[in-house]
N, C-alpha and C positions, 0 to 999 in steps of 0.2 A: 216765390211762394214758400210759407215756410211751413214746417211740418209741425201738428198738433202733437200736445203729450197725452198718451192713451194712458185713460185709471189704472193707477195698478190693480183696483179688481175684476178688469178686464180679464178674460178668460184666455185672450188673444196673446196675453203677455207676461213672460215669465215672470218671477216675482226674483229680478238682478241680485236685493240689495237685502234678502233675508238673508236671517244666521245661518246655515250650513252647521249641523252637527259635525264631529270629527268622527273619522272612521273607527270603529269597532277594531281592535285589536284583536287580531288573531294567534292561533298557536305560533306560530314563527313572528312574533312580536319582539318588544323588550325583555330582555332576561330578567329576571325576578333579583335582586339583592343577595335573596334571601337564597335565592340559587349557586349564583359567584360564590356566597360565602362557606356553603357545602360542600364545594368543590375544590377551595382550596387549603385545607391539611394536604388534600391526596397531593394537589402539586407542588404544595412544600415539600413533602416528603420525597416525593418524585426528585425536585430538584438538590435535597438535602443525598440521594441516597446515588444517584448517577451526578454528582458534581465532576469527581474527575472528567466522566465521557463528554460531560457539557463543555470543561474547560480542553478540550481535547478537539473537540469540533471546534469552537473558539478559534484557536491558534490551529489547526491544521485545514480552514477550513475560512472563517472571515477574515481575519489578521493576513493570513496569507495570503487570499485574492486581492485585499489593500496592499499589501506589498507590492504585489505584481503588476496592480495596477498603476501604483505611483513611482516604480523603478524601470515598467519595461523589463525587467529579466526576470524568469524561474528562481524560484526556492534554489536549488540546485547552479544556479546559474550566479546567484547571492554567495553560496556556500561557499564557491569555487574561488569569487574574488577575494573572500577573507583568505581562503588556505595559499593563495598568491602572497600574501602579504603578512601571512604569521605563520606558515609551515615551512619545512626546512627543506629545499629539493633533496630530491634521491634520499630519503627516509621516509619508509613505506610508513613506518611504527608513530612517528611526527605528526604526517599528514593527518593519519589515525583519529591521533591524541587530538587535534586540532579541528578537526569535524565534532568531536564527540562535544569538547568544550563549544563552538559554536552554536550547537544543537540545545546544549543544555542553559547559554546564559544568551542567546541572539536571537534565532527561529528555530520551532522544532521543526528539523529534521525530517523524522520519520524511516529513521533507518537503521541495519540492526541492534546497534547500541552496543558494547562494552559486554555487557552479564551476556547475550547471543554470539559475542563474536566470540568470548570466551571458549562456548561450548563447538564452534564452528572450526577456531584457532586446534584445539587440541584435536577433533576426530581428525581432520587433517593432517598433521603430526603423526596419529598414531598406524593411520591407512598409511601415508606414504603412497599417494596415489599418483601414477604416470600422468592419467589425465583426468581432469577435470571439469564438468558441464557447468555453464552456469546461467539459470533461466532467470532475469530480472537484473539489468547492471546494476541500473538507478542511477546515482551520483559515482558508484565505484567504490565506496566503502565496504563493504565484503568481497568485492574483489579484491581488494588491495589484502585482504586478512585470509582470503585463499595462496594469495598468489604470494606472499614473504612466507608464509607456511611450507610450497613445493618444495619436493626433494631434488635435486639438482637433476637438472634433465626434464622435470616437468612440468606439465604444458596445461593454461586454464583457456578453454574456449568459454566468453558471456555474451547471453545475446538480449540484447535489448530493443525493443520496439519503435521506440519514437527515437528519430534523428536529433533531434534538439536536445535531447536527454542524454543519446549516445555520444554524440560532442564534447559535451561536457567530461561523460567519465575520463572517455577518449585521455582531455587533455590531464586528467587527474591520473591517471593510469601509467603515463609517460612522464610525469614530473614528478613521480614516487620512483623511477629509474628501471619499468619494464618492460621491454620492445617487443612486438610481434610474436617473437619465435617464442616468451615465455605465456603472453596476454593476448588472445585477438578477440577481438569486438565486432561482432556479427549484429548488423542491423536487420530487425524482420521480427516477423509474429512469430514466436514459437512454433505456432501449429504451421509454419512452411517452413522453417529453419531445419527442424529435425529430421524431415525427411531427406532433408541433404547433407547431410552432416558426413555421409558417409564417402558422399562422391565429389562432393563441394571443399570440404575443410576437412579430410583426411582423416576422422574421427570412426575408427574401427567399433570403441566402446570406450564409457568412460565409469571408471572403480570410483569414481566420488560425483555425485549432483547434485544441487541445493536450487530447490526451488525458491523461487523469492520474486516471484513478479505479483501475477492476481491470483490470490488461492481459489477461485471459481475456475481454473481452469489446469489445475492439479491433477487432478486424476484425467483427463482430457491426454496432458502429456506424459505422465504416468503409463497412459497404455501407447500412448505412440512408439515413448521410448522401449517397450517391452516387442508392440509391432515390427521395429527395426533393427533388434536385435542389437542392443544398444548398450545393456545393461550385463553384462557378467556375472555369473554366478559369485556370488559374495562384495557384491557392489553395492556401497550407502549411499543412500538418496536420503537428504536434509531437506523437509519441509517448514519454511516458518509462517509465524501467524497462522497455526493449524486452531487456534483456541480463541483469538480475536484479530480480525472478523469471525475468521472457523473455517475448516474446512472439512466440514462433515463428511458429506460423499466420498472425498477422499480416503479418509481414516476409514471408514467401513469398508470400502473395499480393499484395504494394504491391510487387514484385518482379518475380510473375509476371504481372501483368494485364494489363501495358501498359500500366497508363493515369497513373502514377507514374515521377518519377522520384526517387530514392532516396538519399542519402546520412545515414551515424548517425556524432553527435559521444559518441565515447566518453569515457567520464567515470565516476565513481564515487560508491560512497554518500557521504554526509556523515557527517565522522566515521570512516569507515571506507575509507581509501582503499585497502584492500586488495580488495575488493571491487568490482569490476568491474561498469558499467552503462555504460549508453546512452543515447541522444536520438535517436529515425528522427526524419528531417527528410523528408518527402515531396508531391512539388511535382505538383500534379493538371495533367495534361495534355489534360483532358473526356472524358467518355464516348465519342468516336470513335476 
């Protein structure tokens, strides 16, 4: 038995095979043309006026996750096998020179560059300091510009957070020709490091500190080292990258406290002198 076709103007039966209107566009519809085209001066301009910071994210940011992903090693981990194979063992100033040039014509870097180490090289020098703190290894490049700096007899504790990071300086730190008794490399977060510095790694206080890991967490160590009585009356603590990224909170209080006094040698990224940074330079006055 086979089945009748019902009229389509049967009331029974929808009508399949009419047009359908198209829906009504609403406010969250297609963008207007005429809207795109409003909108972009501002992100010409936008893009014409932060090109550095773009080309800065670029290579510190895609370029370098494609690296990492197609090498399997860290930036840091890349750095290390060029200065194997074009720095000169046991010359801290070589090793130096040969990060700097890698950074500037291979990957950037990211680290304090030349016009910073400059200003880092000479306080150093001129304090003459017994010992030295140093929050952020990194690769070892400001280590190694503390540590050919010391006056005979002294001593840089750096502590770095990530093992794989630490490694690396590790091996960069000992192939510029400085053992133990002058360099030691403390693995750990700052904020549990410092509170043992005293009973763990024989650190009474120390006349010079440069912070240099993540400026959000500056003032954090800032008052610990003040908590632990860490800091000596007339003690320099070197903050970088106080001005890019910034580290606000910090600067307002080694400002407001009273117990600082304050001066920042302005300077810029490496590589990017369009970009604007800093060095607080702040001299402890003691807790009274």
């Amino acid at each position: 038995m086979t089945r009748g076709c019902i009229p389509q103007d049967s009331p029974s039966c929808p009508l399949l095979f009419t047009k359908q209107k198209p829906p009504a566009q609403g406010p969250g519809g297609d963008m207007s043309p005429a809207i795109v085209l409003a909108f972009l001066p501002l992100v010409v301009t936008l893009l014409v006026r932060y090109r550095h910071h773009f080309w800065l994210l670029v290579r510190t940011v895609l370029l370098r996750s494609l690296r990492d992903c197609l090498s399997g090693l860290r930036i840091e981990e890349r750095a290390f096998s060029y200065v194997l194979t074009h720095a000169l063992p046991g010359d801290p100033g070589h090793i130096i020179t040969t990060l700097d040039h890698w950074s500037s014509h291979c990957e950037y870097l990211g680290h304090m560059g030349p016009v910073k180490g400059q200003v880092l090289t000479r306080l150093v020098e001129e304090k003459a300091p017994v010992c030295v703190l140093e929050l952020g290894t990194y690769c070892g490049y400001s280590t190694l510009l503390i540590a050919r700096a010391l006056p005979a007899g002294g001593r840089l504790l750096t502590v770095e957070r990530d093992p794989r990071t630490a490694l690396v300086a590790e091996k960069l730190i000992r192939l510029a020709g400085f053992d133990e008794s002058t360099v030691e490399l403390i693995v750990g977060s700052s904020e549990e490091v410092i509170p043992c510095l005293r009973t763990q790694h024989g650190l009474s206080r120390a006349e010079l500190v440069l912070l240099a890991h993540r400026p959000r967490y500056y003032l954090r160590d800032l008052q610990l080292l003040e908590a632990h009585a860490l800091l000596p009356a007339g003690a320099t603590v070197l903050a970088d990258h106080v001005l890019f990224p910034g580290a606000p909170r910090f600067l307002q209080y080694a400002k407001s406290c009273g117990h600082y006094r304050c001066r920042l040698h302005h300077t810029s990224l490496p590589d990017f002198p369009a970009i604007k940074d800093g060095i607080a330079q702040l001299t402890y006055a003691g807790p009274g």
